[in-house]
N, C-alpha and C positions, 0 to 999 in steps of 0.2 A: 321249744317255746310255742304257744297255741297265743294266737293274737284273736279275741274275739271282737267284734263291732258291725254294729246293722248294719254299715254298708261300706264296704271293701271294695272298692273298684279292681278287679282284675286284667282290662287293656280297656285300649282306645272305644270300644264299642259300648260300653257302655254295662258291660256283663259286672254283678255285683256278687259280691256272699256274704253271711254274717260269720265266716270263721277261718283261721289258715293255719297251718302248723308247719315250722319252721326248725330244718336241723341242718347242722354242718352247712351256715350260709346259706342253704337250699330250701324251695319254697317244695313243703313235700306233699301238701294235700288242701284240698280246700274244702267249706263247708261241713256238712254230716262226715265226709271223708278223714276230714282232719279234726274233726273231734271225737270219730272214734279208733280217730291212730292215737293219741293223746296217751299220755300213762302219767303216773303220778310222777314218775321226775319230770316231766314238762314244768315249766313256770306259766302261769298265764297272765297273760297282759292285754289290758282292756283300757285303751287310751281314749284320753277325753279330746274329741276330735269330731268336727263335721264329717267328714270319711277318710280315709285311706287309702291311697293312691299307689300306685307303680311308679317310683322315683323319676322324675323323666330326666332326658340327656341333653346336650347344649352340640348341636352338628358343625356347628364352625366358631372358634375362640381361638386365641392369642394369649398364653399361661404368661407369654413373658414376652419381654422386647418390644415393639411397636411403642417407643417412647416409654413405656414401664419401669422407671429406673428409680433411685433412689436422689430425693432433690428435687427433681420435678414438679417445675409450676403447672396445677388444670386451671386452663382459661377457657372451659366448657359453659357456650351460653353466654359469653361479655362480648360487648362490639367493641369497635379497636380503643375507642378513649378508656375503655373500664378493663380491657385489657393491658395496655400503658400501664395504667397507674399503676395494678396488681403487679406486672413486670419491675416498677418501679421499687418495692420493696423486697426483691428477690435477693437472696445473697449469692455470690457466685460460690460454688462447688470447689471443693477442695485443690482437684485439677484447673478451675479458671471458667468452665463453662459455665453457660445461664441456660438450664433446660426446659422448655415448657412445651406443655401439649393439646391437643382438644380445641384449639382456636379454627373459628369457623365463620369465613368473610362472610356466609347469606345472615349472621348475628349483626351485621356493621349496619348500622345510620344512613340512611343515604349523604353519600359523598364522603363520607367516610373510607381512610385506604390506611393499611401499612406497609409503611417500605423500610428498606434500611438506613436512610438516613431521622426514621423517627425511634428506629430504635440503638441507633448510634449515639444519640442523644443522652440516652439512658447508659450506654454501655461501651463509650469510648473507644475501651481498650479491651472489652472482656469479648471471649467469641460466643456469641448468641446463636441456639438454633430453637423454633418452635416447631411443632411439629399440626401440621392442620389435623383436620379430626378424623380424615380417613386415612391418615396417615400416607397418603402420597403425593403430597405439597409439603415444603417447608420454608418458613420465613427467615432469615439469617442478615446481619448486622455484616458492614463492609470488612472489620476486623474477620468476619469467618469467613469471607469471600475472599480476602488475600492469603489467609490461614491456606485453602482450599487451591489456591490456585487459578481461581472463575475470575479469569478480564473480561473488560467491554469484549472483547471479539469471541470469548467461550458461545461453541455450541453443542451443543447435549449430543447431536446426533437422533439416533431412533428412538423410538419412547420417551424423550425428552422436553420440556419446556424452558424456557427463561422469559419469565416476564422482562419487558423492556420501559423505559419511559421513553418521552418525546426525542431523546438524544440519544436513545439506540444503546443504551447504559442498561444494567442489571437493576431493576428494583430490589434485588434482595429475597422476592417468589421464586423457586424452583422446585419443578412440575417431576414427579417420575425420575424417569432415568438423569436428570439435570442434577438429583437430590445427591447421586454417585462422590463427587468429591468430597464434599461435602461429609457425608456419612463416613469413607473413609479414614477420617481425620478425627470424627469422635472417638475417646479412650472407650477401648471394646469394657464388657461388661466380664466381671472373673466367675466363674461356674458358682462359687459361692452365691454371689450375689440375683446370678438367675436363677437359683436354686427355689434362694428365700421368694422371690417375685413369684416363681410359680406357686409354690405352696401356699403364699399370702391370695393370690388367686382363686386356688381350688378353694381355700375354704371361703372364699365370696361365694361362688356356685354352691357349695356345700348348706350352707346357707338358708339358700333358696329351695333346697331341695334336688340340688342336681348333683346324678351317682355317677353318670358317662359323661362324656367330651370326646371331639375332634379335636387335635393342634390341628390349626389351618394350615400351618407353617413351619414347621421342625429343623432348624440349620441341621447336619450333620452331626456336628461336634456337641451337637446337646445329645444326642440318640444315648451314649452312654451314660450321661446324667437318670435321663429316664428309668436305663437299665437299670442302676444302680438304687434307685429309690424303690422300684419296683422287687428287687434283691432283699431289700430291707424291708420289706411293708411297709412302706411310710409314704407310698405314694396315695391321696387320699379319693383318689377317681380311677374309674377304669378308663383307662385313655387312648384313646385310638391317635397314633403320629401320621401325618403327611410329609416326608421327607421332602425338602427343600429341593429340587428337580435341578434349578439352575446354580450351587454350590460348586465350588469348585474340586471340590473333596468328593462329590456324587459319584463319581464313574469310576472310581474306586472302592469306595462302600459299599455301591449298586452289587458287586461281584459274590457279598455275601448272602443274594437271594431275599425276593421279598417276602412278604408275613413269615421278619425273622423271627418273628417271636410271638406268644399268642396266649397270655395266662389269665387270670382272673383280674390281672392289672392293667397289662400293657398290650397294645397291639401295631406291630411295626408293619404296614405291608404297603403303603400309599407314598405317591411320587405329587406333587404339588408346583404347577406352574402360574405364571399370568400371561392374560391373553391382554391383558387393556388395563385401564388406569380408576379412575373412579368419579363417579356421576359431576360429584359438588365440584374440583377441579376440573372440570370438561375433559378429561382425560380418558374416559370411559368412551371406546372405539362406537362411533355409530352408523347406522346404514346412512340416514341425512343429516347435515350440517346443524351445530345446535343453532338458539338464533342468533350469538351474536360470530357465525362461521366457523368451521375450521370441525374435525370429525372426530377430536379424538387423538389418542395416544394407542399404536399397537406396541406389544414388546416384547416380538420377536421378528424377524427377517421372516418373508414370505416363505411362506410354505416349510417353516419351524416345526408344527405342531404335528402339520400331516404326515412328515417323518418321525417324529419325533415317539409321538402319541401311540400311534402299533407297534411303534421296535419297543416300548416300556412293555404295555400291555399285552403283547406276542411271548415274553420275558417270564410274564405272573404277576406285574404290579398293577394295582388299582393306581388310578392316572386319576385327581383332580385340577380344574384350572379355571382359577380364578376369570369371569368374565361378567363385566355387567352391562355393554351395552348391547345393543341388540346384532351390531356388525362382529363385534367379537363372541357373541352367542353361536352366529353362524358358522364364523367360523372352525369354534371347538368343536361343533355338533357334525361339520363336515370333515373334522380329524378325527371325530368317534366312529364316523360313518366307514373309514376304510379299515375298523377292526374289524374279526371276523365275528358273528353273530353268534355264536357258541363263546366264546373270549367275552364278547361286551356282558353275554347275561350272568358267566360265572366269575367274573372281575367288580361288576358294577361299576363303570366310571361316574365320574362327579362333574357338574356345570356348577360352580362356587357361585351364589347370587343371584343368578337367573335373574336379575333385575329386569330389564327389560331387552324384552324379545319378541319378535314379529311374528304378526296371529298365523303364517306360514311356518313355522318354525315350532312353537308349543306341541304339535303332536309328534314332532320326534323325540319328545323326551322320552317318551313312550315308547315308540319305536324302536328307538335304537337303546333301549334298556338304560337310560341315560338317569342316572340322579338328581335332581333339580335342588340344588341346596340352597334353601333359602334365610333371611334374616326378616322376619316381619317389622320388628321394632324399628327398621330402616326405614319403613315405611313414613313412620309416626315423626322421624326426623325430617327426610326427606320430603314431602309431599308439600308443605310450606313453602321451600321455594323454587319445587323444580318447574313450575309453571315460565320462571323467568329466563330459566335456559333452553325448555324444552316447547318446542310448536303443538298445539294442539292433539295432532294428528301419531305424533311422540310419545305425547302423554297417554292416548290410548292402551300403548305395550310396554307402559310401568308397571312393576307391580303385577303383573297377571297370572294370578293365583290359580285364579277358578281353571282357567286352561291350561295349565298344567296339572290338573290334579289326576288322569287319567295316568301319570306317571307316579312314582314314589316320591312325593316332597316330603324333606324332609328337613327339619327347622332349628336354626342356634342363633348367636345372640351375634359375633362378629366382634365379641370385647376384646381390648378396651375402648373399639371404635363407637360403639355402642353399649345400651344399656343389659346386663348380662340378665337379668332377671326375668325368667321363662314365663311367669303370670303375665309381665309386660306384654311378652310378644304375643302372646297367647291372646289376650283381651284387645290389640292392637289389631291381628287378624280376622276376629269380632267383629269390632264395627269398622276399619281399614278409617279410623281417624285421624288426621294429623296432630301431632303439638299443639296448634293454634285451633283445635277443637273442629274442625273442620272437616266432611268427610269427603275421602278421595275413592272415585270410581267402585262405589260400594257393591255394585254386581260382582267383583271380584272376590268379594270377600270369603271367608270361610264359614262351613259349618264347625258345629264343637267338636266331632268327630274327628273332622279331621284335622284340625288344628293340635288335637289332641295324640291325634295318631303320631303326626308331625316332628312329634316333640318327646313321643315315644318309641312305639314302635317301627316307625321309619326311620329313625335317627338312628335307631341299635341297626336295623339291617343296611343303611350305610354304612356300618362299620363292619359290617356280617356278623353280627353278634344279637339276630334277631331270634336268637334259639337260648338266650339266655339273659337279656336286660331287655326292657321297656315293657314290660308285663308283669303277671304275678302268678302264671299258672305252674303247675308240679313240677320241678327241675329248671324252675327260672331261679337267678340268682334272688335271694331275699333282700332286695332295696326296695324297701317300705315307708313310703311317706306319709304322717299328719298332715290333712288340712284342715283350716278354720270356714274356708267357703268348698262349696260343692262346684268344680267346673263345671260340671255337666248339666246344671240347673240356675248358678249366680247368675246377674247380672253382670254384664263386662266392666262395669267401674267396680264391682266388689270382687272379682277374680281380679284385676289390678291391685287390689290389698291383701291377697290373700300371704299369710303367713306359712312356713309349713317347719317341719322338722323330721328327722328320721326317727323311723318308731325300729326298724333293723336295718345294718348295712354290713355287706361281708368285703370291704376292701382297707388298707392300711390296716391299720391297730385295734380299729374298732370293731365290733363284733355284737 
């Protein structure tokens, strides 16, 4: 196939052509080169389109689980009265459960709360669980706290929370590791049904425009699922797994070596831990106290990570671990710090979020070869109300882009916690606006380059797959995308609309 068009973006930098020629899924030539490999079996395809893009990738996603179930109420954006009511017409689940997700207390009223006796009200007898929107809080009705086992005297232990009222009683909030009974007790989900969630997934990314993905989080017992679609062509993403580190099945699995597998589809070679909890539930480990006390959620036993993290990486696994605040930043960056330096640069380990991290801290991302995986579109959430949790001098090492950019960042969406759609985040680290139209520490922000890069070519060589996706040059895969705006020239509200579609793609069915 010869795709002709004035302007073909071939990577992040901005390099153009008017021409490509494409065989056996392979981008085989470009320009005069590729029009005069061309022969009359070619087809030519000449798409009506502002330019042409190199498909980009999504560095961190969630294909399934994280509340993605079937029945599930979204309560994304309602404060608690408007989330009520919607709760109110919910039917329970065939099994008895009321599932709901994406509820987010900085949406609530002031004085506004929910606990469990307002959602007992609604649900007597049935066992309620909602799931907050970073998914590591969950709100749960008194029937699922006795379901669960959680009495007035339950304590979580480490990584854990339980909100309390005045009488030392359970509100029905539990934080992190608190979430443990709780989740146990929900009916597991059957491969079929995660099956369908993932596929129903990729094609949202698909969509958009997006050829690769990260799983942030891979249980074990899915890894065959994968396999198996990937067997079949039918998986519709190249995807790169982060095996679930803390599983109980891991140290078994572990023995059949990492990057088990490595095709045009799939790629197995990454271990995925958490260091800390997450910003919106104050759970996210920090160096100082947020303002209204207390540091954070760690979750693991001290000194976890720094064994943990070179016996993986000594082994051949790329190590990621989730961390967003800037104490738990520290910490993974000083368990990367005792791998050996030859190991760190041919593993690439991953800092999941880099949310925030102290302006000491940013140029070891660098340093120590470290990956900086970021979400921008967090931003655009987040920046509205972290002013109310976080001190001044806090908010500083939010979000701090620009000073990591000396390192590989590399950029995805964090769905279904967030918004999956790459223009988003893309025109989000643009002007670093929040929701409320507002903008947050715009020094930080990005150039289009590298936002660009971000989202392509840094994303693929996170996955090490920088020799074959997030570009378009001779023996790159052919994932070729339609757009209706020019990134490299729009405005950031009209790269926010941007439409796209695949002009070629070589993975699953399609061709």
């Amino acid at each position: 196939m010869l795709i002709e068009h004035p302007r073909i973006y071939l990577d992040a930098s901005g390099a153009h052509t008017d021409a490509i020629l494409v065989r056996d899924d392979t981008v085989v030539a470009v320009g005069d080169h590729a029009r005069q490999g061309a022969t009359s079996a070619d087809d030519v395809v000449r798409p009506d389109a502002t330019c042409l893009f190199p498909a980009p990738g999504d560095a961190h996603i969630h294909l399934w689980g994280l509340g993605l179930r079937a029945g599930t109420v979204d309560l994304r954006g309602l404060d608690a009265e408007e989330a009520l009511h919607t709760l109110a017409d919910a039917t329970p689940r065939e099994d008895g459960w009321i599932f709901a997700t994406n509820l987010d207390e900085h949406q609530f009223q002031r004085g506004q709360q929910m606990t469990r006796r307002d959602l007992d009200r609604l649900f007597p007898d049935q066992p309620v669980r909602i799931h907050r929107v970073d998914r590591h809080a969950i709100w749960v009705n008194s029937t699922t706290l006795k379901r669960a086992g959680i009495e007035d005297s339950f304590q979580p232990g480490d990584g854990g929370h339980v909100e309390r009222d005045e009488s030392g009683r359970p509100t029905g909030l539990l934080v992190d590791a608190a979430m443990k009974p709780v989740l146990d007790i929900i009916p597991e989900t059957t491969i079929a049904e995660d099956r369908a969630t993932l596929l129903d997934s990729a094609k949202l990314l698909r969509e958009q425009g997006v050829a690769f993905c990260t799983i942030a989080r891979c249980p074990v017992e899915h890894v065959e699922m994968l396999e198996t679609l990937a067997d079949e062509r039918a998986l519709p993403l190249h995807v790169d797994a982060l095996v679930a580190g803390t599983d109980d099945a891991f140290e078994t699995w572990r023995q059949r070596g990492p990057i088990e597998r490595k095709d045009a589809a799939l790629r197995i070679g990454g271990v995925k831990f958490y260091a800390d909890g997450a910003l919106g539930s104050a759970g996210a480990h920090l160096l100082e106290p947020y303002r209204q006390g207390a540091t954070g959620l760690k979750m693991h036993p001290e000194g976890f990570l720094e064994r943990r993290i070179p016996q993986l990486m000594n082994d051949g696994w790329q190590v990621a671990v989730h961390a967003i605040g800037d104490a738990a930043a520290r910490e993974v960056l000083d368990a990367f710090e005792r791998v050996p330096e030859a190991v760190r640069a041919a593993l690439r380990p991953r800092l999941e979020h880099a949310q925030m991290v102290a302006s000491e801290d940013t140029a070891r991302f660098s340093k120590l070869n470290v990956i900086a995986s970021i979400q921008p579109i967090h931003l655009r959430s987040d920046a509205p109300w972290a002013p109310e949790l976080l001190h001044e001098e806090q908010l500083e090492r939010l979000f701090p882009w620009r000073s990591l950019m000396p390192a590989t960042v590399a950029a995805g969406s964090d769905y279904p916690i967030d918004d999956l759609n790459p223009w988003h985040g893309i025109a989000t680290a643009l002007t670093r606006r929040g929701a409320d139209g507002k903008p947050f520490r715009i020094g930080d922000r990005l150039h289009r380059s590298e936002i660009i890069a971000a989202y392509t070519e840094r994303a693929a060589f996170a996955s090490h797959r920088e020799s074959e996706l997030g570009a378009l040059h001779p023996e790159f895969r052919a994932e070729i995308i339609a757009l209706d705006t020019d990134p490299f020239v729009a405005d950031p509200d009209e790269i926010w609309d941007t439409n796209a579609h695949f002009v070629t793609t070589c993975v699953g069915n399609t061709v």
